[in-house]
Backbone as JSON Lines, residues from 0, in Angstrom:
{"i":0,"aa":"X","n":[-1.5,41.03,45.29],"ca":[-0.51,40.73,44.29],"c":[-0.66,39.28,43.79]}
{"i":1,"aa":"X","n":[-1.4,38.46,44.89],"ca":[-1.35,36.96,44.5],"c":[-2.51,37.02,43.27]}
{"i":2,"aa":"X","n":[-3.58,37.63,43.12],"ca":[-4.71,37.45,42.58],"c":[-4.19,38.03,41.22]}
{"i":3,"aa":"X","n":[-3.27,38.7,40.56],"ca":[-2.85,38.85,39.77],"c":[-2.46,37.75,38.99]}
{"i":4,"aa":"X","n":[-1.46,36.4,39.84],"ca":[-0.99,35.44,39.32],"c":[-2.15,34.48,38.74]}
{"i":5,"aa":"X","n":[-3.36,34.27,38.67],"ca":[-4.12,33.68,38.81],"c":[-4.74,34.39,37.3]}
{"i":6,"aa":"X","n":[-4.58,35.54,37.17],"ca":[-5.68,35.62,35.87],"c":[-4.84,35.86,34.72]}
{"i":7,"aa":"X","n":[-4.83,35.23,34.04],"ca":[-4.37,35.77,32.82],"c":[-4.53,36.43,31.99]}
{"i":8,"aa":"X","n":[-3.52,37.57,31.81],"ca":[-4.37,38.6,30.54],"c":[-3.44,38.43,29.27]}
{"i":9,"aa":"X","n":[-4.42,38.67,28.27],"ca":[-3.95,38.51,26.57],"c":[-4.21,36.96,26.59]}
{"i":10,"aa":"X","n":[-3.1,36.59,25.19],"ca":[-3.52,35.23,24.78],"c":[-3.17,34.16,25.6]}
{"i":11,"aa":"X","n":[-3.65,32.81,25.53],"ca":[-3.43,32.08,26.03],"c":[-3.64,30.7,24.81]}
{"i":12,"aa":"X","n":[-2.73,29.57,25.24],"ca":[-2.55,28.83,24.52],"c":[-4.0,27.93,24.04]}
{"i":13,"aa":"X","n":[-4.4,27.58,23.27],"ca":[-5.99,26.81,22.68],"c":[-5.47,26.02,23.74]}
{"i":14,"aa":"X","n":[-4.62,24.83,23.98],"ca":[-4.49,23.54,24.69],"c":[-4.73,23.58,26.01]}
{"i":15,"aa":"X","n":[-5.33,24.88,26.29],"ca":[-5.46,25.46,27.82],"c":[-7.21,25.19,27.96]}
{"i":16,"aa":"X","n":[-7.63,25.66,26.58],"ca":[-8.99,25.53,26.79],"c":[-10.31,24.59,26.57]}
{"i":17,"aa":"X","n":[-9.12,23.67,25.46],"ca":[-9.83,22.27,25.15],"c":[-10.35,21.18,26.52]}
{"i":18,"aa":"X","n":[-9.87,20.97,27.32],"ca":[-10.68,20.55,28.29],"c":[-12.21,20.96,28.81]}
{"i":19,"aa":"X","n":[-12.31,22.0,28.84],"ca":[-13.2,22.89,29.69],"c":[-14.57,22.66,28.46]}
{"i":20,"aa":"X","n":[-13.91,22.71,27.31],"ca":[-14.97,23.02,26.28],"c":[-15.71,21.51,25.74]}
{"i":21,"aa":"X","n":[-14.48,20.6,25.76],"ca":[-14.76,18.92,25.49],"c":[-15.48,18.46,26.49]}
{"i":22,"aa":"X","n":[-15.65,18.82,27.98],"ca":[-15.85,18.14,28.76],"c":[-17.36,17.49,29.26]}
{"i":23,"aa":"X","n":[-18.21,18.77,28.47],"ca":[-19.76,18.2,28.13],"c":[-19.63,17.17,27.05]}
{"i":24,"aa":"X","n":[-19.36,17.17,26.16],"ca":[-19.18,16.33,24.94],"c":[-18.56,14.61,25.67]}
{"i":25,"aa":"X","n":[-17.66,15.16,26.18],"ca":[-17.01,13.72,26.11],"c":[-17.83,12.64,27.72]}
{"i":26,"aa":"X","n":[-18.76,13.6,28.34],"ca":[-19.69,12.89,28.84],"c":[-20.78,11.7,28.36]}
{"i":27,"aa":"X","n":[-21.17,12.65,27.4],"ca":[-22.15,11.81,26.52],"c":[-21.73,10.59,26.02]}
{"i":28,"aa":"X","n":[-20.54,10.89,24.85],"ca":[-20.13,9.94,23.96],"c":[-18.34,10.15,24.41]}
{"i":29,"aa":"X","n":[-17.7,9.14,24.66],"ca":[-15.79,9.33,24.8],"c":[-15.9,9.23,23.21]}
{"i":30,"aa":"X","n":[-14.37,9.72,23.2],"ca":[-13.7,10.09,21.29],"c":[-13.99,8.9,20.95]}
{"i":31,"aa":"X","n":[-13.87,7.13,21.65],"ca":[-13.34,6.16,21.16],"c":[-14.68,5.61,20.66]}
{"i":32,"aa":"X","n":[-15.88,5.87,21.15],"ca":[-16.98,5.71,21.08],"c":[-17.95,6.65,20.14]}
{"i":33,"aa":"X","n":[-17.3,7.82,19.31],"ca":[-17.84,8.63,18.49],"c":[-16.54,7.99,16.93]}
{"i":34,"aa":"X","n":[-15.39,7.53,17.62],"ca":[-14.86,6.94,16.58],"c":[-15.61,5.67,15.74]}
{"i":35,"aa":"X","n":[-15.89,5.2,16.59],"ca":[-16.17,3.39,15.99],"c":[-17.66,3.96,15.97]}
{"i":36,"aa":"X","n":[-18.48,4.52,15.95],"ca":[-19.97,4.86,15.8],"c":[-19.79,5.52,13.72]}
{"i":37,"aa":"X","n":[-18.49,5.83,13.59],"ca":[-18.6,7.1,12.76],"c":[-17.95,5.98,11.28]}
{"i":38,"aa":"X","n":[-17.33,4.82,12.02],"ca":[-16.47,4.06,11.16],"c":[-16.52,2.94,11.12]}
{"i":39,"aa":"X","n":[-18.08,2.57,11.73],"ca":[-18.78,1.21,12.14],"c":[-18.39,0.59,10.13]}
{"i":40,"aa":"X","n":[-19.22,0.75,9.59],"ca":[-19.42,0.0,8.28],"c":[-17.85,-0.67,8.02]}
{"i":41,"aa":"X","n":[-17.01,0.71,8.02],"ca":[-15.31,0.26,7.74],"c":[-14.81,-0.87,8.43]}
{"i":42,"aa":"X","n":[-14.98,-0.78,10.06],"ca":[-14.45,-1.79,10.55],"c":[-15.31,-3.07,10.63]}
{"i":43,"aa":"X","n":[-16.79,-3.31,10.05],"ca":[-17.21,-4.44,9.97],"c":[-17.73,-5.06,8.78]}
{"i":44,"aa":"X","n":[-17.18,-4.14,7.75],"ca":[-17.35,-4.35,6.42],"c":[-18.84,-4.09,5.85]}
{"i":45,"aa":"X","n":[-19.16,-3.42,4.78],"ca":[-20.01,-3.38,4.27],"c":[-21.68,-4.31,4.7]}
{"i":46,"aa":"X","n":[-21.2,-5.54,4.48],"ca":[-22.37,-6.27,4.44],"c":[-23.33,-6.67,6.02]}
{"i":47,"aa":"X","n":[-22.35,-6.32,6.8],"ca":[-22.67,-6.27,8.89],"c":[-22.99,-5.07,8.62]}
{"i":48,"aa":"X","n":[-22.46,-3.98,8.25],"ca":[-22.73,-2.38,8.1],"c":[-23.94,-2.29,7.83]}
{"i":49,"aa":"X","n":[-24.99,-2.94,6.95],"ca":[-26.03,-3.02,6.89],"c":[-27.15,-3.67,7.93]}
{"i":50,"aa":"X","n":[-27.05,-4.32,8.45],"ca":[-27.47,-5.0,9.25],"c":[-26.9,-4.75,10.84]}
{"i":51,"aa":"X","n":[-26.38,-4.48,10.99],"ca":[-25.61,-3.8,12.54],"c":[-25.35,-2.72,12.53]}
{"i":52,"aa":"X","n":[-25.28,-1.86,13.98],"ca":[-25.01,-0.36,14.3],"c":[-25.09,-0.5,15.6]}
{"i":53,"aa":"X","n":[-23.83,0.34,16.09],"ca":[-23.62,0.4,17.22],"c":[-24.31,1.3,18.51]}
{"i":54,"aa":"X","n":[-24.83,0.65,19.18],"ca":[-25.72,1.76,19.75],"c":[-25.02,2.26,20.93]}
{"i":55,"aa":"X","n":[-23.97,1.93,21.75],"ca":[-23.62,2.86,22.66],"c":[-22.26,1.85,23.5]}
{"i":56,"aa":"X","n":[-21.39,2.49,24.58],"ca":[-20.49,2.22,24.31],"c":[-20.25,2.79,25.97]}
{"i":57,"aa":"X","n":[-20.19,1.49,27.06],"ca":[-20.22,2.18,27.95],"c":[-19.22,1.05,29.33]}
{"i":58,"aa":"X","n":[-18.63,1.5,29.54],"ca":[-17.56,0.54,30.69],"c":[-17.11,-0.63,29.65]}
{"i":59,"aa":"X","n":[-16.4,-0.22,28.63],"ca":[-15.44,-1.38,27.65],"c":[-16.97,-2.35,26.97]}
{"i":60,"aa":"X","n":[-18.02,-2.03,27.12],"ca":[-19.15,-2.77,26.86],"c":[-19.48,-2.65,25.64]}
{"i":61,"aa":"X","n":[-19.85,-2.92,24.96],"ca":[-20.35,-1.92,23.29],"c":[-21.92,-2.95,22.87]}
{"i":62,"aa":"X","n":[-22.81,-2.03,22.93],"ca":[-24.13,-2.96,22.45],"c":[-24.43,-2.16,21.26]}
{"i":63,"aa":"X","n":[-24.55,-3.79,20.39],"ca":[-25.16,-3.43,19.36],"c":[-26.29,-3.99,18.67]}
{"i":64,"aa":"X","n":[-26.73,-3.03,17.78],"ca":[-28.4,-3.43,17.41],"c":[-28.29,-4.32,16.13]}
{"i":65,"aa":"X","n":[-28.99,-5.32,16.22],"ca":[-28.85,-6.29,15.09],"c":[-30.42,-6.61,14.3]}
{"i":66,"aa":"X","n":[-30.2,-6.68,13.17],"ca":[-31.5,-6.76,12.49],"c":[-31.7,-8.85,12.36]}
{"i":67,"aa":"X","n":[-33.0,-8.99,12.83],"ca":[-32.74,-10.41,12.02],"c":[-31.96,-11.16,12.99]}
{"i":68,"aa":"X","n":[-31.71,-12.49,12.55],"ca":[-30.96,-13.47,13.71],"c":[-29.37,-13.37,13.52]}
{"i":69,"aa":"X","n":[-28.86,-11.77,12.84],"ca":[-27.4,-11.99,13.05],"c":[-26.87,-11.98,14.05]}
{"i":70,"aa":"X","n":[-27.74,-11.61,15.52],"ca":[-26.39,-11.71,17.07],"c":[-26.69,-12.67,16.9]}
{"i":71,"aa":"X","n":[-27.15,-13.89,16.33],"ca":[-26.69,-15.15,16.78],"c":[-25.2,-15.61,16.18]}
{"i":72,"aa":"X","n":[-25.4,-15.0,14.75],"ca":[-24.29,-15.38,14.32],"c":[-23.11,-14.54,14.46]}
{"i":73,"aa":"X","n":[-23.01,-13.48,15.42],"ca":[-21.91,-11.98,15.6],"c":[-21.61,-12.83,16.93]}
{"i":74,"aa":"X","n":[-22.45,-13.86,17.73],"ca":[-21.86,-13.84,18.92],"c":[-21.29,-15.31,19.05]}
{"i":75,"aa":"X","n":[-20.91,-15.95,17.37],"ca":[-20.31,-16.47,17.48],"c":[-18.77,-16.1,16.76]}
{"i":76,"aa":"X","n":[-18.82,-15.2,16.09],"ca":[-17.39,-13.85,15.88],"c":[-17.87,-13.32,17.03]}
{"i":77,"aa":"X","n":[-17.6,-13.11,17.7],"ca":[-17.63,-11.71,18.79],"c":[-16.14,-11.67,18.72]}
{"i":78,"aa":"X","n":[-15.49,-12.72,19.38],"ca":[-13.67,-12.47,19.85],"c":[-13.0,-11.93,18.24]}
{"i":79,"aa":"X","n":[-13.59,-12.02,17.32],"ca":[-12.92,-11.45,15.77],"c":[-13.32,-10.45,15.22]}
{"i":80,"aa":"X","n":[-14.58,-10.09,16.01],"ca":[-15.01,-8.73,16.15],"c":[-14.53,-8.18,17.13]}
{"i":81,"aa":"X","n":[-14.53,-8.22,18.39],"ca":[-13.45,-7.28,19.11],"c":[-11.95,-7.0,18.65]}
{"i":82,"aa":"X","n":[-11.53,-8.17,18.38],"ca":[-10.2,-7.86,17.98],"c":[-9.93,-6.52,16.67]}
{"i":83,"aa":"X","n":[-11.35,-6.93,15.72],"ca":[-11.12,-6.03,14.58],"c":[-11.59,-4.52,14.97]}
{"i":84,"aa":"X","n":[-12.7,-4.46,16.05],"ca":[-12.76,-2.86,16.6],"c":[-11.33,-2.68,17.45]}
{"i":85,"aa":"X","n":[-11.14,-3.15,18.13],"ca":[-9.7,-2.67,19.09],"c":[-7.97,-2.79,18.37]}
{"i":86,"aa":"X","n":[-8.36,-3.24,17.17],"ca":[-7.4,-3.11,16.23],"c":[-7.45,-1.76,15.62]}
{"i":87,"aa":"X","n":[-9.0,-1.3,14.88],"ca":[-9.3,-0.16,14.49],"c":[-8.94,1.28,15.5]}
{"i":88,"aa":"X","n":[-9.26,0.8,16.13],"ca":[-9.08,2.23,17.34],"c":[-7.64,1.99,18.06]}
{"i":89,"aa":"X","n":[-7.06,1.32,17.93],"ca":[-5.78,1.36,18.46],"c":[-5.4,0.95,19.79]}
{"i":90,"aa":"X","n":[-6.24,0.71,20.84],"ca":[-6.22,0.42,21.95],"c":[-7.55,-0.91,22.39]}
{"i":91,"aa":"X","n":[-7.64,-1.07,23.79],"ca":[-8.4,-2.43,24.21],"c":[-9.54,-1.2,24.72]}
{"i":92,"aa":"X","n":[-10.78,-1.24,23.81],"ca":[-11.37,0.01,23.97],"c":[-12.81,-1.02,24.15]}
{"i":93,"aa":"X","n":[-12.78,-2.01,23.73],"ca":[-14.01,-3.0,24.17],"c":[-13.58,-4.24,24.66]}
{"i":94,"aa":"X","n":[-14.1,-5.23,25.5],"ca":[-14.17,-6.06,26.25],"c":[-14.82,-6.71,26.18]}
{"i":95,"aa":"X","n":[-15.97,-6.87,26.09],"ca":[-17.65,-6.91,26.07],"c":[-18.44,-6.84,24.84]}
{"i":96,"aa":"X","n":[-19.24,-7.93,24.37],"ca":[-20.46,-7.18,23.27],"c":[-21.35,-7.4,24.07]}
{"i":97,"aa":"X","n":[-22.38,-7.01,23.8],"ca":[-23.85,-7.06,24.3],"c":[-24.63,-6.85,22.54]}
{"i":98,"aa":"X","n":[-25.48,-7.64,22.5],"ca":[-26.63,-7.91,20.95],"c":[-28.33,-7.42,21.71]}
{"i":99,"aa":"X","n":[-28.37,-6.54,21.11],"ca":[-29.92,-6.11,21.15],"c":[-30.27,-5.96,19.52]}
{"i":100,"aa":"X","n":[-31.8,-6.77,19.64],"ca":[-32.63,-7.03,18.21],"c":[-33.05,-5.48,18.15]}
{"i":101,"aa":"X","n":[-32.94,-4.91,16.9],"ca":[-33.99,-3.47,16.19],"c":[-34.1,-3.82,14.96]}
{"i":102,"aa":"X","n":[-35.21,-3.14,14.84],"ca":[-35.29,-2.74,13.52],"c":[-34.51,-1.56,12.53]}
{"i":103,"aa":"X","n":[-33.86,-2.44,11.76],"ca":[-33.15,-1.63,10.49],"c":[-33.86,-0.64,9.25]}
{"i":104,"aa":"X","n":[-33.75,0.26,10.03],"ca":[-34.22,1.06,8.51],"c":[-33.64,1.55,7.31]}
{"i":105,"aa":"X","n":[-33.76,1.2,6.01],"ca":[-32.98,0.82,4.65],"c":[-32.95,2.77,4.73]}
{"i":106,"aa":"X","n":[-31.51,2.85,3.74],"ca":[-31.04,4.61,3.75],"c":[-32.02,4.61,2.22]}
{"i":107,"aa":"X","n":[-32.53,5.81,2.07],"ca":[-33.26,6.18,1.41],"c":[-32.22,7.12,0.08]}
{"i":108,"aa":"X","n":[-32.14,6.36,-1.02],"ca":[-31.64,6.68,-2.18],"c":[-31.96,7.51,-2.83]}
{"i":109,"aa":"X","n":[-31.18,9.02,-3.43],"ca":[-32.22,9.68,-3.95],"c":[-31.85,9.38,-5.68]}
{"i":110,"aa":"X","n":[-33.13,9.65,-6.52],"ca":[-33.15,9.34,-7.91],"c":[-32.18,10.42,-8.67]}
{"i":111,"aa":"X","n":[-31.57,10.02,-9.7],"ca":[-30.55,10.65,-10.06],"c":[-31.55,11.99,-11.19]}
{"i":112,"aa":"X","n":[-30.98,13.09,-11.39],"ca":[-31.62,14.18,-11.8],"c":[-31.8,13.31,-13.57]}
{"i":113,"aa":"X","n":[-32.56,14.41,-14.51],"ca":[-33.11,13.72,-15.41],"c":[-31.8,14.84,-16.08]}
{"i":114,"aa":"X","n":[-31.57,13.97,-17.42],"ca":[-30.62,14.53,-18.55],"c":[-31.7,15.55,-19.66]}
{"i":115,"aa":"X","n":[-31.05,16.97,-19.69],"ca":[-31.46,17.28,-20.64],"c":[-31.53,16.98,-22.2]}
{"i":116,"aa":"X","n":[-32.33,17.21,-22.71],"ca":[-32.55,16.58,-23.83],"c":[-30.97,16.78,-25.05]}
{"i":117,"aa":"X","n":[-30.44,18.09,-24.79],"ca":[-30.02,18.78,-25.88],"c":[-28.59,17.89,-25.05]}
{"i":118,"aa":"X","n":[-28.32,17.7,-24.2],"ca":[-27.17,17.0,-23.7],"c":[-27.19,15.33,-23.96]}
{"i":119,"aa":"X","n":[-28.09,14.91,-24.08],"ca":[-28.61,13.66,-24.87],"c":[-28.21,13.87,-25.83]}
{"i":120,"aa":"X","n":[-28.86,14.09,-26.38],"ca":[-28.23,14.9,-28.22],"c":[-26.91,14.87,-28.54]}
{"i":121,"aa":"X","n":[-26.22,15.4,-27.4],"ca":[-24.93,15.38,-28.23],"c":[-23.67,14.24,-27.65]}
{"i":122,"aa":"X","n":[-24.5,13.68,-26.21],"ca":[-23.81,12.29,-26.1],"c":[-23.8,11.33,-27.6]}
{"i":123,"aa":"X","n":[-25.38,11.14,-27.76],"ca":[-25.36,10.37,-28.85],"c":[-24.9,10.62,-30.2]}
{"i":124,"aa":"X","n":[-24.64,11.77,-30.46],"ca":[-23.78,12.3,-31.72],"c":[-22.39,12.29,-31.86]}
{"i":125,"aa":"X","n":[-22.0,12.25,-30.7],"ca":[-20.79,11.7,-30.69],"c":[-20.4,10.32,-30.68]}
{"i":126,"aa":"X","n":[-21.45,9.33,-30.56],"ca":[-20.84,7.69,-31.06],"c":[-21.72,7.11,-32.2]}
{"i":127,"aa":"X","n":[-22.06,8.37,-32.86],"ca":[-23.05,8.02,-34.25],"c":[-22.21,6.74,-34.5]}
{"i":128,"aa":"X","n":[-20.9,7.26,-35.05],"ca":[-20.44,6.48,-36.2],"c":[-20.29,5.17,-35.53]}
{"i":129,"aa":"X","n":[-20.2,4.63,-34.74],"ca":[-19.67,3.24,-33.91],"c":[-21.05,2.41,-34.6]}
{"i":130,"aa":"X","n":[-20.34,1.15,-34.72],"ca":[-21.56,0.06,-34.89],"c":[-22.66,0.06,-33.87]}
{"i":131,"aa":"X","n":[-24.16,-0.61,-33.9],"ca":[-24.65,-0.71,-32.91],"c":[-24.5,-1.66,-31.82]}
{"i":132,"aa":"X","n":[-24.09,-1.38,-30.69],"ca":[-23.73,-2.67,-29.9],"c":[-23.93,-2.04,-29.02]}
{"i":133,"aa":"X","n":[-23.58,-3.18,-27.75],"ca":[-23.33,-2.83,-26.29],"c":[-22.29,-1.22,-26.03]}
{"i":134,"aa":"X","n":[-21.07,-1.59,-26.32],"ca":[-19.79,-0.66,-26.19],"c":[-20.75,0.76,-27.03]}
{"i":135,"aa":"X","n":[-21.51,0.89,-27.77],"ca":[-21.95,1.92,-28.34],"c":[-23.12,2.29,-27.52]}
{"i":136,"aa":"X","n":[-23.58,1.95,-26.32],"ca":[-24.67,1.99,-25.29],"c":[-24.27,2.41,-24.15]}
{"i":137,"aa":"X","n":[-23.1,1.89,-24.02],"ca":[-22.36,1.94,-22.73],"c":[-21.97,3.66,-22.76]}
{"i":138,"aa":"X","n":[-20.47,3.41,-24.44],"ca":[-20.2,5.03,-24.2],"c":[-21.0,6.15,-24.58]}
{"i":139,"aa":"X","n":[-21.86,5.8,-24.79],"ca":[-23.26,7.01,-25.36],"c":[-24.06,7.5,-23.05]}
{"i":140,"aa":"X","n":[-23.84,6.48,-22.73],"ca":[-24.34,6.55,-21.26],"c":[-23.25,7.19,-20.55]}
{"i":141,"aa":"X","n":[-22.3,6.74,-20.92],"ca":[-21.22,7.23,-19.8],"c":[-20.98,9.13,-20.62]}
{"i":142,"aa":"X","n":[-20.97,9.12,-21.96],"ca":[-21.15,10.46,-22.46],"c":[-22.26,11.42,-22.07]}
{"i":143,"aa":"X","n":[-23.36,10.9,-21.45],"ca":[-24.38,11.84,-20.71],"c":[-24.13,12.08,-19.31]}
{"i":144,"aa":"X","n":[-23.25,11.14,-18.66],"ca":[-23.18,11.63,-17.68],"c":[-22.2,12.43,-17.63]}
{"i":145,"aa":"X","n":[-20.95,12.35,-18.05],"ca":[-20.13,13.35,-18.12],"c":[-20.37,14.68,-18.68]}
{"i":146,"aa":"X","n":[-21.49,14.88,-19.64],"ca":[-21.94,16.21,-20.36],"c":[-22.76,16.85,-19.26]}
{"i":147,"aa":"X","n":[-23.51,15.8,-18.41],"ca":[-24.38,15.89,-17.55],"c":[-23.95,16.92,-16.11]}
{"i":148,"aa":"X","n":[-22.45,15.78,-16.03],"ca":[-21.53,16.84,-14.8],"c":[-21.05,18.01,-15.43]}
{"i":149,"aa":"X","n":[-20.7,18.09,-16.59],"ca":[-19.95,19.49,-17.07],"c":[-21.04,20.65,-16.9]}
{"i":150,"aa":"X","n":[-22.24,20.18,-17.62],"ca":[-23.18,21.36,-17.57],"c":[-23.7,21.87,-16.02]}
{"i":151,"aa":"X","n":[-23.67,20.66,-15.03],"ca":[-24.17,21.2,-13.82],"c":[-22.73,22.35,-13.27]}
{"i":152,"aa":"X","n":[-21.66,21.69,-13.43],"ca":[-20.84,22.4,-12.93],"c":[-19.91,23.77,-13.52]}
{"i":153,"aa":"X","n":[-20.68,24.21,-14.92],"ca":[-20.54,25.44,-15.34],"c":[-21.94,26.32,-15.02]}
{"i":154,"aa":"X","n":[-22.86,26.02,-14.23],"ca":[-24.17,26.34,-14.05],"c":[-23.96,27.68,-13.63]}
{"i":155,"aa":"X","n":[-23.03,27.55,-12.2],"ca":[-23.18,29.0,-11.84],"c":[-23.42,28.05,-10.39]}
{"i":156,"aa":"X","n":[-24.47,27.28,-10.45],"ca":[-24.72,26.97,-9.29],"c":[-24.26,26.08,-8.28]}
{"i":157,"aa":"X","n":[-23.66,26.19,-6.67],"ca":[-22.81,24.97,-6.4],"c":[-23.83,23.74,-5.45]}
{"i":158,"aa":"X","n":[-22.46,23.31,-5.69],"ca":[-23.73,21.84,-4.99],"c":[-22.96,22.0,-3.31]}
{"i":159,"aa":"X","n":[-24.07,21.61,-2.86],"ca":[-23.83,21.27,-1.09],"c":[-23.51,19.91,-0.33]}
């Protein structure tokens, strides 16, 4: 009768099973450490975002990879950089930096698709009449791209 109490049949609540299923995952990487990996650029602004990335995140420690002689200059912010990750994440989730030199590899941009001709055509027919100037360059450009999005997105076909 006891072995009855023990198994449960039918549903059972999800919050029963999230442990069991997180628990490989949160070996590897903890949430707080897939957070600030995912939201690095945000919390160190754009221009460190380029040049820094966090490589791992282990006993309040956080090492990160720096291109160039910026851990010299991150490890003199370090205490304004911790404060701004443990501000971000909400709790005292680092303690510690550690600076290891890598190499940065630049994200690879892709070239924007080419304008059909007949959509050309009718950007520029629509600011015939404007004098020739800048403002008549500008909205003749910004009119291809918008003809540009309309036609992709009556295509039929969706984007991924």
């Amino acid at each position: 009768m006891e072995d009855d109490a023990r198994h449960v049949y039918g549903p059972r609540p999800v919050g029963t099973l999230v442990p069991t299923v997180t628990r490989a995952a949160f070996r590897k990487r903890s949430p707080a450490g897939a957070q600030l990996m995912a939201d690095w650029s945000t919390i160190v602004g754009p221009e460190l975002g380029r040049t820094t990335e966090p490589k791992r995140l282990v006993r309040n420690v956080l090492t990160i990879g720096c291109a160039g002689p910026v851990a010299m200059e991150l490890q003199y912010l370090s205490a304004a950089l911790m404060n701004r990750i443990n501000a971000h994440l909400g709790s005292q989730v680092v303690s510690q930096l550690k600076f290891i030199q890598v190499r940065m590899v630049a994200p690879v941009l892709a070239k924007p698709a080419a304008i059909a001709p007949a959509v050309a055509a009718a950007a520029d027919a629509a600011v015939a009449d404007l004098p020739d100037s800048d403002l008549r360059a500008a909205l003749a450009a910004l009119g291809r791209a918008v003809l540009a999005g309309k036609d992709r997105s009556t295509s039929g076909t969706r984007l991924r």
